[in-house]
N, C-alpha and C positions, 0 to 999 in steps of 0.2 A: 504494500500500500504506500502510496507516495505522500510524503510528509505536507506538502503542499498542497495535500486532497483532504487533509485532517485540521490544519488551524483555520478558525474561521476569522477571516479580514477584519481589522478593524473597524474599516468601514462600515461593515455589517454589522459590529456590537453596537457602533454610534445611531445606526438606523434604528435599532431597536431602542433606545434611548428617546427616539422621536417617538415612537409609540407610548412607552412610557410615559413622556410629556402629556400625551393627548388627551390619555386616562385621568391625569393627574387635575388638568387643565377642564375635563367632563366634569368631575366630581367638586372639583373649584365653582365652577360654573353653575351649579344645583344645590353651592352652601350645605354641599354633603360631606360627613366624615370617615369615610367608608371603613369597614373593618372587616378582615380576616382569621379565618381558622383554618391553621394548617396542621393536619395528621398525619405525620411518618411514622409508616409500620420499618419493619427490616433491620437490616444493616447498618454500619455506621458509614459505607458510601452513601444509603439515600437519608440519613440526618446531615451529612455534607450538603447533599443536594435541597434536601429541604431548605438550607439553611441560605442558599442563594435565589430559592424562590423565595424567600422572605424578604431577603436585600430586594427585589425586584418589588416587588410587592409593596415594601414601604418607599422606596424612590416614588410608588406612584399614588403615594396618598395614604397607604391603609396601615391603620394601627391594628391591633392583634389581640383574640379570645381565643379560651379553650373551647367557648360553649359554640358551637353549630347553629344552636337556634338563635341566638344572639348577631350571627355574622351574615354579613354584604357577599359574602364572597366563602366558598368551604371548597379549599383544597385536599384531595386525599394521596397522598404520596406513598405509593403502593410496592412492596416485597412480590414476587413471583416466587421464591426459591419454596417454602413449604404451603402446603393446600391448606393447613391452619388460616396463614396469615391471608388467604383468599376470601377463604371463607367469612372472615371477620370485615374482608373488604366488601365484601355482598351483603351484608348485612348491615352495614354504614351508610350500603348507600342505597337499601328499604326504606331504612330509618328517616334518610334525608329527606324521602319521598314528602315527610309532615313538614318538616321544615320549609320546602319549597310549597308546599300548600299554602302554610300562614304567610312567605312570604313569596309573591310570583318574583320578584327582582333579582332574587336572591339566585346567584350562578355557582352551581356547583362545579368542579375540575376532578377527573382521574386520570393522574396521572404516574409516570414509574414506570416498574418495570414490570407488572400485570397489565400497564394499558397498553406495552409493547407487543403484547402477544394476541394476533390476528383474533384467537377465536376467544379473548376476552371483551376485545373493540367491540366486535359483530354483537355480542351476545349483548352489551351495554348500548350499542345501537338503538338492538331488537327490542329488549325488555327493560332497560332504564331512560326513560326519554326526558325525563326531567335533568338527566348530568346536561351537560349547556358543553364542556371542552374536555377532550381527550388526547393526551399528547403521549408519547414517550420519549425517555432519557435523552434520545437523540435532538428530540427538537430543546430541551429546557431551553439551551439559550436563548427562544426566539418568543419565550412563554409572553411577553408583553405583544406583540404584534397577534399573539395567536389570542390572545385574550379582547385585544381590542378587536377585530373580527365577530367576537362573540354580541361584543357591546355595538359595534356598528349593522351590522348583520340582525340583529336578534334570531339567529338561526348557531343549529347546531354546529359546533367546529373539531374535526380529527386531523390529526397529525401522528400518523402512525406508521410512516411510511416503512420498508426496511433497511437498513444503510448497515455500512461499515460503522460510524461514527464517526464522531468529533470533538475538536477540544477549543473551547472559549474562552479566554483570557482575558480576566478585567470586567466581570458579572459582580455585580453587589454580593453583600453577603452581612446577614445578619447574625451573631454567634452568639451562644448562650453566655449568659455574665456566669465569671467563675473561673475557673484556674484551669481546665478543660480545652482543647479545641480539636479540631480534625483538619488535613490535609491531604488533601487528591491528588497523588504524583502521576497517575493515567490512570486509563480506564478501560473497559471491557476485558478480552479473554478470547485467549485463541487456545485452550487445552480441551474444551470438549470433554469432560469426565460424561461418563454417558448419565447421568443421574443429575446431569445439571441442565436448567434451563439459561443460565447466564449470557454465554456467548450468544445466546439466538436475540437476546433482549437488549444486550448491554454493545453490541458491537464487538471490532478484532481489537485486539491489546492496539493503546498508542498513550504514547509515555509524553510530557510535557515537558519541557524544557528544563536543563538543568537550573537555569540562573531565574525563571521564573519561579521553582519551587523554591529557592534558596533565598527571594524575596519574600515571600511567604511566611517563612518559618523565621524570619529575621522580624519583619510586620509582629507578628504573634509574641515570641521574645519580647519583644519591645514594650508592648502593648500588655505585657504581667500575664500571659501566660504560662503555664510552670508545666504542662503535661500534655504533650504534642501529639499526636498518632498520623501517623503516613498514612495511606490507604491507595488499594488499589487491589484487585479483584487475584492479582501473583504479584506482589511488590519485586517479589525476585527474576521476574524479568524486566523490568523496570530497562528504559534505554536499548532495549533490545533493537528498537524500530526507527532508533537515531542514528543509526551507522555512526558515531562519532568514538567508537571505544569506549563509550562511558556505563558503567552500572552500576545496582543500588547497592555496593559496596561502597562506589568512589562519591555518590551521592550521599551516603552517612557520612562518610567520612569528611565533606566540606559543610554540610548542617553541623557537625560538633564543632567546627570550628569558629562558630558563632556564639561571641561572647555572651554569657547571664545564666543565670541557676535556673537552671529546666532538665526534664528528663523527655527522650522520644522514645517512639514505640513507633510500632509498625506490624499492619495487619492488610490482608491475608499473607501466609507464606506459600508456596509448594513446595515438597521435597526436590521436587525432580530437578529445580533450578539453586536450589540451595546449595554454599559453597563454601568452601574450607577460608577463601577470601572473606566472603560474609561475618562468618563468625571470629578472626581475626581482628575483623574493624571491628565489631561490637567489643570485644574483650581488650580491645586498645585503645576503647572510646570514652570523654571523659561524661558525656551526655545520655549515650545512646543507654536504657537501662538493660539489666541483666534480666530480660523477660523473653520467653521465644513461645509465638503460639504456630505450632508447625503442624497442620492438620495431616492424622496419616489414614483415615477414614478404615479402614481395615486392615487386622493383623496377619491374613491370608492370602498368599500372592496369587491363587487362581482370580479371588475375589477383587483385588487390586489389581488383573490385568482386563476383567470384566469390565470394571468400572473405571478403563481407560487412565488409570494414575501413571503410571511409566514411571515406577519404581518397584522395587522389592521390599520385603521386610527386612532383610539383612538390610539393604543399605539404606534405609530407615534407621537403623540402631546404628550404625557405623555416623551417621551423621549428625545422629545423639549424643551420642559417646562422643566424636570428636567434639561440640561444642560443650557438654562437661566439661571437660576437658581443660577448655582453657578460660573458660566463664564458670568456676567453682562454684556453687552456691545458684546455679543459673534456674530461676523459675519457669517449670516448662508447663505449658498447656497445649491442648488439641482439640479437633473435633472426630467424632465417629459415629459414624453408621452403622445401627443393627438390621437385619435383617434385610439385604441390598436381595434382590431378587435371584434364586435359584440358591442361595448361601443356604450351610446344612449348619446344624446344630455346632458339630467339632469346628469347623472355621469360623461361626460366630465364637467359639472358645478359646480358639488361637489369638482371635483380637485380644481376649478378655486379659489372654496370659501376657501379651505385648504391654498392654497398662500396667498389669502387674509388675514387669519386666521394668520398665522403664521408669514408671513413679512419678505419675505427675503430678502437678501441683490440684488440677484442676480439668475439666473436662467440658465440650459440648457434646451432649450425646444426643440424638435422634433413630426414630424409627423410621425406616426405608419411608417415605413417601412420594410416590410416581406423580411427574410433573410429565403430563400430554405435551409431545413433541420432542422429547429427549427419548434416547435410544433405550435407556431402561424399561420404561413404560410399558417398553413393547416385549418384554423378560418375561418365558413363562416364572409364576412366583406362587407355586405352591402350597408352602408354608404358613399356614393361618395366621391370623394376626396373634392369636393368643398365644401361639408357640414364642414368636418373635417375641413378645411380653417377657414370659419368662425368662431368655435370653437378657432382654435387655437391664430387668430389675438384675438380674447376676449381675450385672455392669456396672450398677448402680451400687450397689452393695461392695462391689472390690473396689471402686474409685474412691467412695465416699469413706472407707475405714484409710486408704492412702492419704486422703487430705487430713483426715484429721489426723494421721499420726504425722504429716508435715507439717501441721499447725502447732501438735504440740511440742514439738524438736525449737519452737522461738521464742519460749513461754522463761523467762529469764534472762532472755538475750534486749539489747539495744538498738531498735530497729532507728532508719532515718525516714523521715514519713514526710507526705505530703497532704494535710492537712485539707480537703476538698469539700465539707458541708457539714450536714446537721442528718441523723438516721431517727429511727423510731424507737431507740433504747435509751427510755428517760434516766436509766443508772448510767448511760455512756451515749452522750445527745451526740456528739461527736464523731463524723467520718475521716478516713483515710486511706491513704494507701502507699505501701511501700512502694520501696522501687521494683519490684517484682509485680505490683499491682497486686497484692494482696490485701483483702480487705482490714482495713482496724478501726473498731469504736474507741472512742477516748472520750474520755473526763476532761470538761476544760470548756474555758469561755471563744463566745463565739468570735474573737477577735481573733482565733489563731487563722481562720479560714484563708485559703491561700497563702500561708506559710510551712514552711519547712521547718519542723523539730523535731528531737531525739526522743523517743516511745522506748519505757520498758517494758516490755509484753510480760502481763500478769498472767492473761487463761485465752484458752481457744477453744474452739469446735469444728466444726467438718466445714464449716461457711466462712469464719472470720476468726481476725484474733482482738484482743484485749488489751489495752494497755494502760497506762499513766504518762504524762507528759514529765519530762525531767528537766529541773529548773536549772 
């Protein structure tokens, strides 16, 4: 794909700016104060993403509610990966149905990466006629021009086309106040795991420039944030599609060297691009924290060649081992799949023994669920759900006595923490999280929030640890 086929002009963002205006300029016009509610199900790509339909959004006039029936405007910023989060997107937007009764004005939007897929468009067509705009990922950039269409038009508007995708530089962006934020170094996927719907929704991998993200994360620095996250759908190919020699090794490696007290992360990983380089700069890094979520989805390599990973288990462990290795103390997490279609009992237990095996801190587990249009769907999958059940609680049962005996291994020790809100434990009102992103309640006034202090951890459990603030 030619890189020149993937950034959009600026001319074209300034165009949209004119759109913008016009909205802004309507609701000026009518001594109106419009307001929005915007709902991101998913991922922390689409809370990124939500979060530049909000910059756009407030550029053009609208202040912001949680409540639906209260808003001008109800955006729904939608997940495809689990038929859970589907299901709750159909149901939102039943629901709306009242909302748009009491008010006819009132424009609903789905959009994401459910509105990307053909036979969700058709079906919201067909039987939700009150949504007013349907876009996917691909068009976001252009979500002002598509919105005023809606407003000039009063007719329905899609944008669903298919594309490779693109990347748009210099979109508003609204972030949550707080010590937190997210950063999109590219986007989409070209690995094709047959169990995923991603690459058909999200576009082919295209990585954004070095010196853009490098602003970015410098902006955010700046700006008091203390807890970065990369993002992008395989961070580890990152640069791949820049032919300039550059990867998200040598791109750690010039974010750490941005002055201020912050820690980065970065998510997703794959194995199959992960590298001995990678984990090098992380353990030579003075920023980058000692956290790895390196998803190995199954501990059986018939089942890992099914589900198109192009890896093994051995070299899964080897790539484990080597970054123990030199990041002692390194907090690992994962995701995994029970029950992937045609998988037998012993190879859901080969996975079980790889957690065992390996120790992690922390786990995403799910049960197989078939996303229409990925190659899986089509797997004969014999295996009842209730078998897959009991699989999967064994999973749950060995992960969860893992965490907690890693919780309790810090219960005496000096953690450095970073200090990010308020929980629902009135004896420890207090959140945080290590540099491993480990959870901790503390005791302490709410002035510590967004700071960095030494915790001695009193008690844990399978979820979080405990501690006292040290003066």
């Amino acid at each position: 794909m030619e890189r020149n086929n993937v950034l959009i002009a600026p001319e074209e963002i300034e165009r949209q700016r004119g759109f913008t205006d016009k909205i802004r300029q309507m609701f000026a016009g009518r001594n109106a104060h419009p307001v929005a509610c915007v709902d991101t199900f998913g991922c922390q790509q689409n809370v990124a993403d939500g979060q530049r339909l909000q910059g756009m959004l407030s550029e053009m006039g609208f202040t912001f509610t949680d409540r639906p029936e209260a808003a001008d405007l109800v955006l729904l910023n939608t997940c495809a990966v689990r038929e859970h989060a589907e299901q709750r997107v159909f149901g939102n937007l039943g629901i709306l149905t009242h909302t748009k009764r009491d008010n006819p004005e009132q424009v609903i939007c789905l959009c994401g990466c459910m509105a990307q897929e053909e036979r969700v468009a058709n079906r919201v067509k067909d039987s939700y006629r009150h949504v007013d705009l349907v876009f996917g990922p691909h068009a976001l950039w252009k979500f002002p021009e598509l919105l005023w269409q809606v407003y000039e038009s009063h007719k329905r508007v899609f944008s669903v086309a298919d594309e490779h995708g693109s990347i748009a530089e210099g979109l508003p962006v609204v972030r949550e106040k707080g010590v937190k934020a997210w950063v999109s170094i590219m986007y989409g996927c070209n690995n094709f795991c047959t169990y995923c719907i991603v690459p058909y929704v999200r576009g082919r991998e295209r990585s954004r420039l070095p010196e853009a993200v490098l602003a970015e994360v410098r902006e955010l620095v700046e700006a008091g944030y203390k807890d970065i996250t990369l993002l992008g759908q395989n961070v580890n190919s990152y640069g791949n599609d820049l032919g300039i020699g550059y990867d998200f090794a040598d791109l750690l490696a010039e974010i750490d060297k941005i002055p201020g007290d912050y820690w980065i992360r970065f998510m997703s990983s794959h194995p199959k691009d992960a590298t001995k380089k990678l984990f090098d700069t992380m353990a030579a890094s003075r920023h980058v924290a000692r956290q790895l979520h390196l998803p190995f989805q199954s501990g059986n390599d018939r089942v890992l060649q099914a589900m198109n990973r192009r890896y093994t288990r051995a070299q899964y462990l080897d790539l484990i081992n080597y970054a123990k290795s030199v990041m002692p103390g390194l907090v690992l997490t994962s995701d995994v799949i029970i029950g992937f279609p045609g998988e037998t009992e012993t190879e859901a237990m080969e996975t079980i023994s790889l957690v065992d095996e390996v120790g992690f801190d922390a786990l995403f587990t799910f049960i197989y669920s078939p996303r229409p249009g990925t190659k899986a769907a089509e797997l004969p999958d014999p295996v009842p759900r209730s078998e897959k059940q009991k699989w999967f609680d064994h999973l749950l049962e060995v992960q969860n006595a893992n965490s907690a005996r890693l919780h309790a291994a810090y219960v005496g020790k000096t953690q450095r923490v970073l200090v990010d809100g308020t929980g629902d434990d009135e004896n420890f009102p207090l959140t945080a999280r290590t540099e491993g992103n480990r959870l901790v309640r503390l005791r302490g006034d709410e002035s510590l929030i967004g700071t960095f202090c030494n915790v001695k951890i009193t008690d844990s459990n399978t979820w979080a640890l405990y501690g006292e603030v040290e003066i």
